[in-house]
FIMI-450368 format. One line per 8 residues: for each residue y, z, x of C-alpha. Coordinates in nm, 3 decimals, always signed. Layout:
Y/Z/X; ...
END
This chain:
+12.874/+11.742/+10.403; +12.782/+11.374/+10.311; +12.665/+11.287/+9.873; +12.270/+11.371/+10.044; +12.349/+11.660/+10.177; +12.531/+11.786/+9.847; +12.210/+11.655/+9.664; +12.006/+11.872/+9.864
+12.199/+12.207/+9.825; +12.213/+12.175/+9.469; +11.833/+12.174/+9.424; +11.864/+12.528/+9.649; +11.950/+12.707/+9.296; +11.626/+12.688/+9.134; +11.415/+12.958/+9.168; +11.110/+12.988/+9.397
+10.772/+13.045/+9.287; +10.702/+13.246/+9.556; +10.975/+13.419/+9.828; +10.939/+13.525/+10.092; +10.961/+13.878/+10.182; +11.173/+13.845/+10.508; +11.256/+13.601/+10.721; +11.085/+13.186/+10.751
+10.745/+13.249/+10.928; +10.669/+13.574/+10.810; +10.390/+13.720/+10.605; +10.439/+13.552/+10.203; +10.445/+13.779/+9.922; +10.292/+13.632/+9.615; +10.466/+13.622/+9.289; +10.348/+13.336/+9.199
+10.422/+13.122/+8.833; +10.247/+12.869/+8.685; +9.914/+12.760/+8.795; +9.959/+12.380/+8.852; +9.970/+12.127/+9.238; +10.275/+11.994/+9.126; +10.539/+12.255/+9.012; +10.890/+12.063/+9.002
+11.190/+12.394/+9.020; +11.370/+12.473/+8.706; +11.672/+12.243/+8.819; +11.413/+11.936/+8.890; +11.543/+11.598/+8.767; +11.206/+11.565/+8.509; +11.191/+11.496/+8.154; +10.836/+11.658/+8.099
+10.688/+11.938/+8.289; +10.314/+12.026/+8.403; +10.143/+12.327/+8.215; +10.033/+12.649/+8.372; +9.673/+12.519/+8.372; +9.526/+12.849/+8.314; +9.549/+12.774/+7.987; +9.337/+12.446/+7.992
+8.985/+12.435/+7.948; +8.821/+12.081/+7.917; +8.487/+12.188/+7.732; +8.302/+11.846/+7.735; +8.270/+11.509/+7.776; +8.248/+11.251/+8.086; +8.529/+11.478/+8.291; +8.334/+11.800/+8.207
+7.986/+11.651/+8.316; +8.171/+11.550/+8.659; +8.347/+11.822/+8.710; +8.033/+12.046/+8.655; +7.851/+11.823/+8.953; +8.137/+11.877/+9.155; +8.102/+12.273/+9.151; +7.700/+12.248/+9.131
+7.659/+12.006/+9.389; +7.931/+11.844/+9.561; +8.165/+12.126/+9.676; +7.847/+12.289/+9.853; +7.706/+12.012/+10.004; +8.040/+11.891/+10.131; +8.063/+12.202/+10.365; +7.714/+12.103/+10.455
+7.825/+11.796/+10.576; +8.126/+11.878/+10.759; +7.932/+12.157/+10.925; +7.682/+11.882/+11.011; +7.941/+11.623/+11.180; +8.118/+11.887/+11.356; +8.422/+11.902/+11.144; +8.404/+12.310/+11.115
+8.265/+12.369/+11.464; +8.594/+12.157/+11.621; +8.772/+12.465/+11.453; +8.556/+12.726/+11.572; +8.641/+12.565/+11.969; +9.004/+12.537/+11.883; +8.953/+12.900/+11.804; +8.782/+13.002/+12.086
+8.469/+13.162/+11.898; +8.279/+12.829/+12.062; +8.233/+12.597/+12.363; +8.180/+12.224/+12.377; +8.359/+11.936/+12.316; +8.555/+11.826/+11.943; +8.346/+11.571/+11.791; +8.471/+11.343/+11.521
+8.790/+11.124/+11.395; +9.155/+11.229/+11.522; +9.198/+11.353/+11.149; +8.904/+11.531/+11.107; +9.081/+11.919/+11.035; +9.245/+11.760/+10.748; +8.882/+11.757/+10.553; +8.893/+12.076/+10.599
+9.203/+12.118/+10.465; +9.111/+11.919/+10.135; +8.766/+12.081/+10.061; +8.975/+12.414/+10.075; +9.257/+12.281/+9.819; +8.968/+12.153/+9.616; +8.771/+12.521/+9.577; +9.097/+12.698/+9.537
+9.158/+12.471/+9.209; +8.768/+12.529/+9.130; +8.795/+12.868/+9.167; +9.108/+12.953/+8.924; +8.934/+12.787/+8.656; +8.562/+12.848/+8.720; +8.510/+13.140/+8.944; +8.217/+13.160/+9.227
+8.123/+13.447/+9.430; +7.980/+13.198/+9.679; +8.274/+12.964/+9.682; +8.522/+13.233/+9.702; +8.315/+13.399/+10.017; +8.311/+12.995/+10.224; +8.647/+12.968/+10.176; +8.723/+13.280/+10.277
+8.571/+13.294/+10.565; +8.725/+12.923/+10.635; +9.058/+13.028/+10.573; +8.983/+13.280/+10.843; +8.878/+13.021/+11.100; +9.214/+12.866/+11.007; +9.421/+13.103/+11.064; +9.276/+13.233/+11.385
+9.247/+12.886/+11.547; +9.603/+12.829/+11.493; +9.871/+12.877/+11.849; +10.130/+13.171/+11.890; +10.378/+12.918/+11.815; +10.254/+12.807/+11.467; +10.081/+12.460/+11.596; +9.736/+12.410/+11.497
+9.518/+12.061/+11.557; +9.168/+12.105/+11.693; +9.169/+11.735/+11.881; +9.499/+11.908/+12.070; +9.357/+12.253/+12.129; +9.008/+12.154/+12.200; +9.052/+11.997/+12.532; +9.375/+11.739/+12.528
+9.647/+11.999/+12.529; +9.930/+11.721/+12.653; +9.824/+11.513/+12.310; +10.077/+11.699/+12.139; +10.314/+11.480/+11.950; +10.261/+11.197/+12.174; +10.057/+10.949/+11.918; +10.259/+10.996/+11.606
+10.164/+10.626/+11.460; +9.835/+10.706/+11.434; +9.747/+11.029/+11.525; +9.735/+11.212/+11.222; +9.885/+11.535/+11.340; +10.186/+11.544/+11.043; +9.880/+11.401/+10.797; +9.691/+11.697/+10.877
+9.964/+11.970/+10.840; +10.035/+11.810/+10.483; +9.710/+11.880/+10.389; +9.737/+12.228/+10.543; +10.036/+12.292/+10.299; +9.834/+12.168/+10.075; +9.581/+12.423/+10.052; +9.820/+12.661/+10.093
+10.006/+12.643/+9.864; +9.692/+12.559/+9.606; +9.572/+12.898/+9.748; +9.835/+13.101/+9.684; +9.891/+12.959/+9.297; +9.561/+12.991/+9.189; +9.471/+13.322/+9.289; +9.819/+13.470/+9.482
+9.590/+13.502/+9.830; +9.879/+13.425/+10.075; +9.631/+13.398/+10.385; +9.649/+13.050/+10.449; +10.020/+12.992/+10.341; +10.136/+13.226/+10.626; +9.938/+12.966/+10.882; +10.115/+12.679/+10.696
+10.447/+12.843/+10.695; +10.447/+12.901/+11.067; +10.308/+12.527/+11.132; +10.566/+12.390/+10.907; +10.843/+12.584/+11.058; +10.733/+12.473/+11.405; +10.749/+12.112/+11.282; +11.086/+12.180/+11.108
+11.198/+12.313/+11.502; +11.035/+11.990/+11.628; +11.174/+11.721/+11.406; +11.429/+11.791/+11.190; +11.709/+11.781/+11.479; +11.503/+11.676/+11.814; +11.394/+11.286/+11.867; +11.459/+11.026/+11.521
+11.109/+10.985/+11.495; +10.865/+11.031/+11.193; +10.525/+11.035/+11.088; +10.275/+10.725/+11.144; +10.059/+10.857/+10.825; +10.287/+11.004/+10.596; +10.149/+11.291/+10.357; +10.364/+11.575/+10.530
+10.647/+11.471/+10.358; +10.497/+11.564/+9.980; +10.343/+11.869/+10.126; +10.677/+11.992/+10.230; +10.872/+11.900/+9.875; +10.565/+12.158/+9.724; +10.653/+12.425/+10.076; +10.989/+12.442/+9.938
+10.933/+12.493/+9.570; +10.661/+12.772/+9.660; +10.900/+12.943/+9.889; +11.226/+12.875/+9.806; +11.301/+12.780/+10.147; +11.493/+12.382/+10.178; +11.454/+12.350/+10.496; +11.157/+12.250/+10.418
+11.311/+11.986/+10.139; +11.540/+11.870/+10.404; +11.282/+11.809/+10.655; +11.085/+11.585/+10.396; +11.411/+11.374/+10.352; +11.480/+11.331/+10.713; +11.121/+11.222/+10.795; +11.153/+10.981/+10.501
+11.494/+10.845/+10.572; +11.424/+10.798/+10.935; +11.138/+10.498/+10.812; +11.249/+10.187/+10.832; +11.403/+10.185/+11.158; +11.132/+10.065/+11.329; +11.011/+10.374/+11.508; +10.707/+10.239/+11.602
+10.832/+9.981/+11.818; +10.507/+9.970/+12.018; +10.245/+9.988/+11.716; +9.903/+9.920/+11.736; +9.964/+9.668/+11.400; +10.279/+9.575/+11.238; +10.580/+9.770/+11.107; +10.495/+9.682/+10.753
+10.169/+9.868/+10.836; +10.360/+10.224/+10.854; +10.626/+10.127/+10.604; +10.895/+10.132/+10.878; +11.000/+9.791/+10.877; +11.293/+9.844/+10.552; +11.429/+10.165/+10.497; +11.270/+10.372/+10.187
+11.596/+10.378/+9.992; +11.605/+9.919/+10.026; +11.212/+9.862/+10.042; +11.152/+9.577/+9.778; +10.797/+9.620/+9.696; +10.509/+9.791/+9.802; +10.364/+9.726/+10.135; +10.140/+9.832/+10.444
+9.802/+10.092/+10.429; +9.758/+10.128/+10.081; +9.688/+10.520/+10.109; +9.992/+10.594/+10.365; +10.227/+10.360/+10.098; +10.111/+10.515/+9.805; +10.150/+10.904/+9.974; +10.528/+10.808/+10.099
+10.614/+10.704/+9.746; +10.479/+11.015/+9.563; +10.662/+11.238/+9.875; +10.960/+10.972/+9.820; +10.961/+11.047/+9.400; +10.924/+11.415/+9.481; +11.256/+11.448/+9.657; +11.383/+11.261/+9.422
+11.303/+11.511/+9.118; +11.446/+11.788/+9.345; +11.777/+11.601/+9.454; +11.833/+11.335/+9.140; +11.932/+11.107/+9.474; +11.960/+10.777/+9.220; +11.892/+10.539/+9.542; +11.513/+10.695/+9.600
+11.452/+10.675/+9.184; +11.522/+10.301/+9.221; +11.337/+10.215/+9.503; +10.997/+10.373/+9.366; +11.098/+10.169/+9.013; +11.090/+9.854/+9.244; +10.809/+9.941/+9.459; +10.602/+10.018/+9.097
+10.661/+9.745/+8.928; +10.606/+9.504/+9.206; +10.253/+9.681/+9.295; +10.140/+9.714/+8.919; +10.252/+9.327/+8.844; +10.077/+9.170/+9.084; +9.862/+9.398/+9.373; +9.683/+9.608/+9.129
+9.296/+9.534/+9.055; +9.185/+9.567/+8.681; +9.011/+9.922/+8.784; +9.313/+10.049/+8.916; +9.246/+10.003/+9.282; +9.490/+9.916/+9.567; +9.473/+9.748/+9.881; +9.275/+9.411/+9.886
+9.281/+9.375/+10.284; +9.004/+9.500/+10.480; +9.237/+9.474/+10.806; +9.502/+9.736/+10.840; +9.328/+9.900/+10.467; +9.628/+9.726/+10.372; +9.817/+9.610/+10.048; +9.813/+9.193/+10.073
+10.061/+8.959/+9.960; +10.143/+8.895/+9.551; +9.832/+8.817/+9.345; +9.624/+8.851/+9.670; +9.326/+9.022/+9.464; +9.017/+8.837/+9.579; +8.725/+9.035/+9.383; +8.435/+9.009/+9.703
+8.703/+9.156/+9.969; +8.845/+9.375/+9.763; +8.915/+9.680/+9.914; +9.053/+9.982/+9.713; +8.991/+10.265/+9.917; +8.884/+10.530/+9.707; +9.173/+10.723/+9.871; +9.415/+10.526/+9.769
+9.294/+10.564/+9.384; +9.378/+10.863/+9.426; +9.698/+10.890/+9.602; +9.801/+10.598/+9.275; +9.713/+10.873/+9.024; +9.951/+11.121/+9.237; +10.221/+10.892/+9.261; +10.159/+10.831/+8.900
+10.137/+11.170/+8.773; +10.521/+11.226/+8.955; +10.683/+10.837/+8.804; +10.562/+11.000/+8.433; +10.676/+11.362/+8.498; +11.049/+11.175/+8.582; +11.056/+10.937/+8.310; +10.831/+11.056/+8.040
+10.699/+10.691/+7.983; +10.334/+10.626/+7.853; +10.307/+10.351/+8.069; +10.298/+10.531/+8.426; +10.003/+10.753/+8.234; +9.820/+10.499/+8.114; +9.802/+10.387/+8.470; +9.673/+10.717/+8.578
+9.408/+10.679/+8.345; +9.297/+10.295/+8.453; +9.284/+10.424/+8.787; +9.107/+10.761/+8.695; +8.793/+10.627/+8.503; +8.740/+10.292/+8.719; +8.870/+10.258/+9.089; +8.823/+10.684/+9.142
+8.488/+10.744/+8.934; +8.302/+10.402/+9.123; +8.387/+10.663/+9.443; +8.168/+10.912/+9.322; +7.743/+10.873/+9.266; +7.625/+11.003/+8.938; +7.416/+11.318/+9.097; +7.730/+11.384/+9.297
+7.598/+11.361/+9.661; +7.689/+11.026/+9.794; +8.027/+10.818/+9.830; +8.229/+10.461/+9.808; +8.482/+10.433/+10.048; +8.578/+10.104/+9.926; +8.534/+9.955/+9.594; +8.496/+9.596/+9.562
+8.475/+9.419/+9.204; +8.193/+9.210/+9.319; +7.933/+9.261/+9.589; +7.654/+8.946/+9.616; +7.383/+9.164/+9.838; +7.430/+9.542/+9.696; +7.683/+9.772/+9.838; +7.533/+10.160/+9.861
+7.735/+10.505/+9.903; +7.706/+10.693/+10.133; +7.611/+11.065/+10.191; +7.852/+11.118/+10.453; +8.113/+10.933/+10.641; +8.227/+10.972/+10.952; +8.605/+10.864/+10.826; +8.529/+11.143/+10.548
+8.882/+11.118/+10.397; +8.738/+11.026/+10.068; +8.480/+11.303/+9.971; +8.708/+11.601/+9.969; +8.967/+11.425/+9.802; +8.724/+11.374/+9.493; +8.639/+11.700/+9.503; +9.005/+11.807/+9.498
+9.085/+11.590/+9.238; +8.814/+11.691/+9.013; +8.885/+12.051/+9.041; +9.248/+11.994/+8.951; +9.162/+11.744/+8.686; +9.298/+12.051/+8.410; +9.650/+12.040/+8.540; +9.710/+11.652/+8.397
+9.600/+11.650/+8.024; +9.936/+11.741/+7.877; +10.301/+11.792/+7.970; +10.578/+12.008/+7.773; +10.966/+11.915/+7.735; +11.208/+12.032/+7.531; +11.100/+11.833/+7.269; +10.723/+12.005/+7.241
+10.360/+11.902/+7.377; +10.296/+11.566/+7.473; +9.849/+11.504/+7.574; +9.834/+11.252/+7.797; +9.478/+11.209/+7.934; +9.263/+11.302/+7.634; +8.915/+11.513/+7.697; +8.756/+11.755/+7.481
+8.943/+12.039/+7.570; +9.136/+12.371/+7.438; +9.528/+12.397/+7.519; +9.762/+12.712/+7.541; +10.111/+12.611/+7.634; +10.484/+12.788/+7.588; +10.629/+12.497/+7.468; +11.034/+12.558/+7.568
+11.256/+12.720/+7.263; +10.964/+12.726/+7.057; +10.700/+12.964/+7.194; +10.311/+12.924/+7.249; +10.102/+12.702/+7.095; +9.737/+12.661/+7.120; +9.534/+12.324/+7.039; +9.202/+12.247/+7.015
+9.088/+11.880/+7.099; +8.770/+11.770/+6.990; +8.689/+11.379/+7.064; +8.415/+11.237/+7.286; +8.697/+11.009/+7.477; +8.627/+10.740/+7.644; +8.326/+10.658/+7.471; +8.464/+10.743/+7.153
+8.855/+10.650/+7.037; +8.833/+10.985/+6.771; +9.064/+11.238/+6.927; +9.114/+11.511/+6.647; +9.378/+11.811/+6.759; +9.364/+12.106/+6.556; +9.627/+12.435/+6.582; +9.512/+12.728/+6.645
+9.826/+12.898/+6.609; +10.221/+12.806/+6.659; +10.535/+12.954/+6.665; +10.751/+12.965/+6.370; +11.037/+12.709/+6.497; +10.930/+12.317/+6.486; +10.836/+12.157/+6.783; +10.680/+11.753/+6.827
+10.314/+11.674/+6.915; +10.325/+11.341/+7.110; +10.044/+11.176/+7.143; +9.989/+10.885/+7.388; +9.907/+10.588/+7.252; +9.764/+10.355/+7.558; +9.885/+10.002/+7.610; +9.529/+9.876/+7.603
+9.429/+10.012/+7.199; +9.453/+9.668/+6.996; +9.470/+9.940/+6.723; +9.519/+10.291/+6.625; +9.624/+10.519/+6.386; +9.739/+10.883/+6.346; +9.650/+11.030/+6.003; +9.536/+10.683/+5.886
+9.925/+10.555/+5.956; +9.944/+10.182/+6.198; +10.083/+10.362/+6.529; +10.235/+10.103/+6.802; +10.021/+10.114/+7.126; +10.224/+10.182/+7.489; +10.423/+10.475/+7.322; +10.383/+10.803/+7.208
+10.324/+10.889/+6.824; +10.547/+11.153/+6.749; +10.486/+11.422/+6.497; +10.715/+11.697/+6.405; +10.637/+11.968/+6.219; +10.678/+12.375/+6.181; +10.305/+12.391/+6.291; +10.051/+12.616/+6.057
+9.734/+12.759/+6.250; +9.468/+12.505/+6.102; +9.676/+12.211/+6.078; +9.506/+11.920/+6.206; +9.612/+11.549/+6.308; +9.341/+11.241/+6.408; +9.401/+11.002/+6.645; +9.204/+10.716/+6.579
+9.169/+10.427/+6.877; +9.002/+10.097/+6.877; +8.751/+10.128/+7.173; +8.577/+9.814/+7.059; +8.439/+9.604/+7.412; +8.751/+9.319/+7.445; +8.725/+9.009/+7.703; +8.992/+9.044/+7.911
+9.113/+8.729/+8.103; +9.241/+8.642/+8.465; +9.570/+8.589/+8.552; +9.601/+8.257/+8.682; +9.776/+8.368/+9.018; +9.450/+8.551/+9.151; +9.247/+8.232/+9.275; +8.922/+8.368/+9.321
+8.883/+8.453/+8.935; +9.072/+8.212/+8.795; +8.907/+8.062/+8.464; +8.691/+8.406/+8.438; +8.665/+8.714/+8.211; +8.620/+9.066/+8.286; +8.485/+9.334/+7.964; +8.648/+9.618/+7.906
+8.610/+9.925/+7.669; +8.860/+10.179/+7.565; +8.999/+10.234/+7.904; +8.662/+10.181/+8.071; +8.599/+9.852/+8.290; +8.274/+9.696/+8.232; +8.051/+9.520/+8.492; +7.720/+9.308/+8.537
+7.446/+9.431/+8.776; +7.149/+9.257/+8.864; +6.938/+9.550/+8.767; +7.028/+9.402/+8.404; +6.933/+9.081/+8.471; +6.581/+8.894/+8.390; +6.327/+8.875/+8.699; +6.407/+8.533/+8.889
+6.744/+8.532/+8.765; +7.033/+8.590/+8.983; +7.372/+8.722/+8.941; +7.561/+8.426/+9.099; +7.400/+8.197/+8.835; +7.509/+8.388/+8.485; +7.830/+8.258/+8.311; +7.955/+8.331/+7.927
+7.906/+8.125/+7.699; +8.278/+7.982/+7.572; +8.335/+8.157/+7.264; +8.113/+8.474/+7.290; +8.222/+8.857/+7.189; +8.080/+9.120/+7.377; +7.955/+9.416/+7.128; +7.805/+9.763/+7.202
+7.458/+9.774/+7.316; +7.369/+10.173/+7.313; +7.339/+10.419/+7.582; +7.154/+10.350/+7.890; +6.994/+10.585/+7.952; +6.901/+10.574/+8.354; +7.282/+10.541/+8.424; +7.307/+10.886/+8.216
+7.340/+10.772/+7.895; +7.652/+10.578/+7.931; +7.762/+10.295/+7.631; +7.610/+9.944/+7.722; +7.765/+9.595/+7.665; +7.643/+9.292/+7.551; +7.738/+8.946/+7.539; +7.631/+8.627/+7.510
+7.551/+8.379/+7.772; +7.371/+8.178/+8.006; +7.164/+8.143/+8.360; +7.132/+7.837/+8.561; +6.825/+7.707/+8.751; +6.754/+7.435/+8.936; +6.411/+7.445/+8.989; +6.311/+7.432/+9.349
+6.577/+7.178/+9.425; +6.817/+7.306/+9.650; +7.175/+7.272/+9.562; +7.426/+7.149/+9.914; +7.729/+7.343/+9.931; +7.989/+7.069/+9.823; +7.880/+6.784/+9.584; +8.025/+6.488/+9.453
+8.222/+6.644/+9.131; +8.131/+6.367/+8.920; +7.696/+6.339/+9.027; +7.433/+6.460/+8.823; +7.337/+6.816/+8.986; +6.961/+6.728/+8.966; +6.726/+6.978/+8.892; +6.944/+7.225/+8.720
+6.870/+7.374/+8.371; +7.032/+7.636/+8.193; +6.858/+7.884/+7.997; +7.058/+8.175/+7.666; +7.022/+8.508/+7.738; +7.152/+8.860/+7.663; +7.386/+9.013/+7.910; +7.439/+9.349/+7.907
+7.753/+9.518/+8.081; +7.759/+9.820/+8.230; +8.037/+10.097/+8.291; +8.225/+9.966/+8.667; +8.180/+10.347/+8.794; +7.831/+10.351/+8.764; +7.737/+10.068/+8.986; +7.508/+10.103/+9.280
+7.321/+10.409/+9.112; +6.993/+10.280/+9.051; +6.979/+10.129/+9.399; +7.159/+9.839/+9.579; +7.179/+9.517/+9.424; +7.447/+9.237/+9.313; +7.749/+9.329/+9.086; +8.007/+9.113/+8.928
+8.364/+9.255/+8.723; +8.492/+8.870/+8.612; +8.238/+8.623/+8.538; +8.287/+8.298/+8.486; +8.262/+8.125/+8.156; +8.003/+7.817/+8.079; +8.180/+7.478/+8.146; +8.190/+7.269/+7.881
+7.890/+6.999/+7.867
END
């Protein structure tokens, strides 16, 4: 048995959260544990832990108001839509309840799969007779479209039979499974119904037959491999582990030696363990390295630790957007080169927000460092919000940082990846405001919210949090009642707050403040943050904004729209004026009531002459005048709700005269 192999075993002692009653493939008993999507074993290489999130409520605020349009609105109308494309009806024909032929993308089932993840999470915390009775009824469909021998893909069963495993680059069929787990196992915690994990314990035990020791080949979309690490912590079961490691070890051979684009595409061009940076599809990259970190928590294999410390640092220095987003190439979705960032081809799938706030969530759960938090949060209220429309019925796939002729959502998609991953992200939102160690409680995320947590060799505790984060940088955490031994309240402190203070005490930002006590019930501790609007400059690498200035606001990224602007003036013409502070400017109140922006500066004319497209640098441009005004900023994730129109993150500033 090689050092991997030894790795492996040893994460075997930790108990399941649920066993199995007999043998792999059978029917799932549920004695399930904590409530929470990622639920590292008790011998997991972590320093904090998620909370069972039954015991988090978040009352109020901008996650409460878009959570609450996700269960009134979105959830509903997103089995709407996939009834409408065909999505549920390719099921329903894989089944054999229907004829006709599958409609839709290769990947399609896997929406499916997400929508149902997403109402189990709803449902634990808010419940629905109507939700509960779709996804039952789903999760029916499911199970009886799925083969004797455990394999179930509607573009394979609904009329190409001999597709099976053939088009593993880009076929989707391991993608899909993950997400299968996925709601599985989401099913089973939240409410201990076991339907769907029996159909995703016979598919992944048909994969494990497939793959583990037949041909060294892996997965062109990797997701399976994460879905699997959470398979064996429900059940117990490390086959399942083991199959996540062999699909990830076996990148970086290059397996697909006849890909439709490069190897860097399906990170198989370096093995995992020796990649150097972050590279390929953004949402495939960033879903290998959250399945990569989470068999590293369950093995401690050192070599997998450092390569997702490399891979971070190199996409956070210098491929991350301001919001958050990844992935600036349109071609291949992809990840570009080093300060390749341009604003106007920006493409951050909304996707791949997401999959960074996964990967995110895993990096802080190892390390217990703010700064893989704060990250979560950049990407949470910028690149994933812009995804989402205000009355919760349309959808960004990408997010640029500038558009010049409006950029509108759409209602559906016909690459609908993105839609029921908001919705599943939303209706887990509870599970990542706060961690436990053996320290005590550490809030992370900050929302107006109530807390009940066993913090370990303490006992419970229960906090209330009242603070109207991220408009406001109040966060004031009250006790409701403690156990008699001390424990340490950690409170984030993010890397952007200029200032803050605990109590009225200086506190350092891009750490936690840490306050020990033997709690009281009724003690309470402030958190005060500087949320002031702050000009935030360009790094000089990035080209395409070099010289300009972006606003941002507590942790919120501001933006111009030309619905702000003056009539006649346009949003390629505006610059700062040199010297200019943006301030607060009050709630707008047709974007919901969101915090405004303003700032000086200026608009340029040229009054009917027209300007050519290069021009001697040192002539007299004639015709052009500039005119003072007021610009006002607006939030970057409510763009393109009042219509389509031009939109600008970093502005240039006035040249000097």
């Amino acid at each position: 048995m090689n050092n991997q192999d030894e790795q492996l075993e040893s994460a075997a002692g930790a108990g399941p959260i649920v066993t199995p009653t007999s043998g792999a493939g059978t029917s799932v008993a549920s004695t399930f544990g904590a409530v929470t999507s990622v639920a590292p074993t008790t011998s997991a290489h972590v320093r904090l832990r998620p909370i069972d999130a039954r015991g988090v409520a978040i009352d109020g605020g901008l996650l409460a108001e878009r959570r609450r349009t996700n269960h009134e609105v979105t959830l509903l109308r997103g089995l709407e839509e996939m009834e409408r494309a065909g999505t549920v009806q390719n099921l329903r024909i894989a089944a054999g309840r229907a004829q006709g032929e599958r409609t839709g993308m290769v990947f399609s089932d896997s929406d499916v799969y997400k929508w149902l993840e997403a109402v189990a999470w709803e449902l634990e915390h808010q419940p629905s007779a109507q939700l509960q009775q779709l996804a039952g009824e789903l999760t029916e469909l499911v199970s009886a479209a799925q083969q004797e021998d455990g394999y179930l893909n509607s573009y394979c069963q609904a009329g190409k039979p001999e597709w099976r495993w053939s088009d593993l680059e880009m076929g989707h069929e391991l993608y899909c499974a993950g997400h299968l787990i996925q709601a599985a196992v989401a099913a089973a915690r939240a409410s201990g119904d076991t339907q769907l994990l029996d159909v995703a314990v016979r598919f992944a035990d048909l994969i494990d037959r497939e793959f583990q020791d037949g041909p060294r080949i892996t997965d062109g979309h990797p997701e399976v491999e994460l879905a699997l690490v959470e398979l064996a912590r429900q059940t117990g079961e490390q086959r399942y582990l083991r199959l996540a490691d062999t699909l990830v070890s076996r990148r970086g051979h290059a397996t697909f030696v006849n890909a439709t684009f490069d190897l860097d595409y399906y990170q198989d061009a370096v093995p995992v363990r020796e990649q150097p940076s972050l590279v390929g599809h953004a949402v495939r990259a960033l879903y290998l390295a959250a399945g990569v970190t989470d068999i590293y928590t369950e093995t401690g294999e050192s070599a997998l630790l450092e390569s997702m410390q490399r891979q971070w640092h190199d996409a956070t220095e210098t491929k991350t957007y301001l919001t958050g987003g990844i992935g600036s190439r349109h071609y291949g979705e992809a990840i570009g080169d080093p300060y390749e960032l341009p604003p106007d081809r920006a493409y951050c799938e909304t996707c791949a927000a997401i999959a960074s706030f996964m990967w995110n969530w895993r990096l802080l759960l190892v390390t217990g460092e703010t700064r893989f938090a704060d990250h979560m949060e950049r990407a949470l209220y910028n690149a994933f919000l812009a995804g989402y429309s205000l009355d919760g019925t349309s959808f960004f796939y990408s997010n640029p940082l500038q558009s010049r002729n409006g950029h509108t959502r759409h209602h559906w998609n016909p690459v609908a990846c993105c839609p029921p991953n908001i919705m599943r992200l939303l209706a887990s939102m509870h599970h990542y405001l706060c961690t436990v160690s053996d320290a005590g409680l550490q809030l992370q995320l900050y929302a107006a919210s109530t807390v009940t947590a066993e913090v370990p060799g303490a006992g419970p505790v229960e906090l209330a949090i009242e603070t109207d984060y991220p408009w406001a940088g109040t966060i004031a955490v009250t006790v409701r009642s403690s156990p008699e031994a001390p424990w340490t309240l950690s409170l984030r402190i993010p890397s952007w707050a200029r200032q803050a203070t605990v109590d009225g005490q200086p506190v350092a930002a891009g750490d936690y403040a840490r306050i020990t006590r033997q709690w009281q019930a009724g003690q309470r501790v402030l958190l005060e943050l500087d949320i002031s609007p702050r000009l935030t400059s360009a790094n000089p690498h990035v080209d395409a904004i070099r010289g300009c200035l972006a606003i941002e606001r507590g942790p919120i990224v501001y933006c111009f729209e030309a619905a702000d602007l003056p009539d006649g003036v346009e949003l390629a013409d505006i610059a700062l004026e040199p010297g200019a502070e943006p301030t607060d400017d009050g709630l707008i109140g047709d974007l919901g009531g969101v915090p405004g922006v303003e700032i000086g500066g200026i608009a340029t004319s040229f009054n009917g002459v027209a300007q050519t497209l290069y021009a001697d640098a040192h002539a007299q441009r004639p015709g052009r005048t500039s005119s003072p005004l007021q610009l006002r900023a607006i939030p970057y994730f409510t763009w393109a709700n009042r219509g389509a129109g031009a939109m600008r993150v970093w502005t240039p500033v006035r040249e000097p005269a």
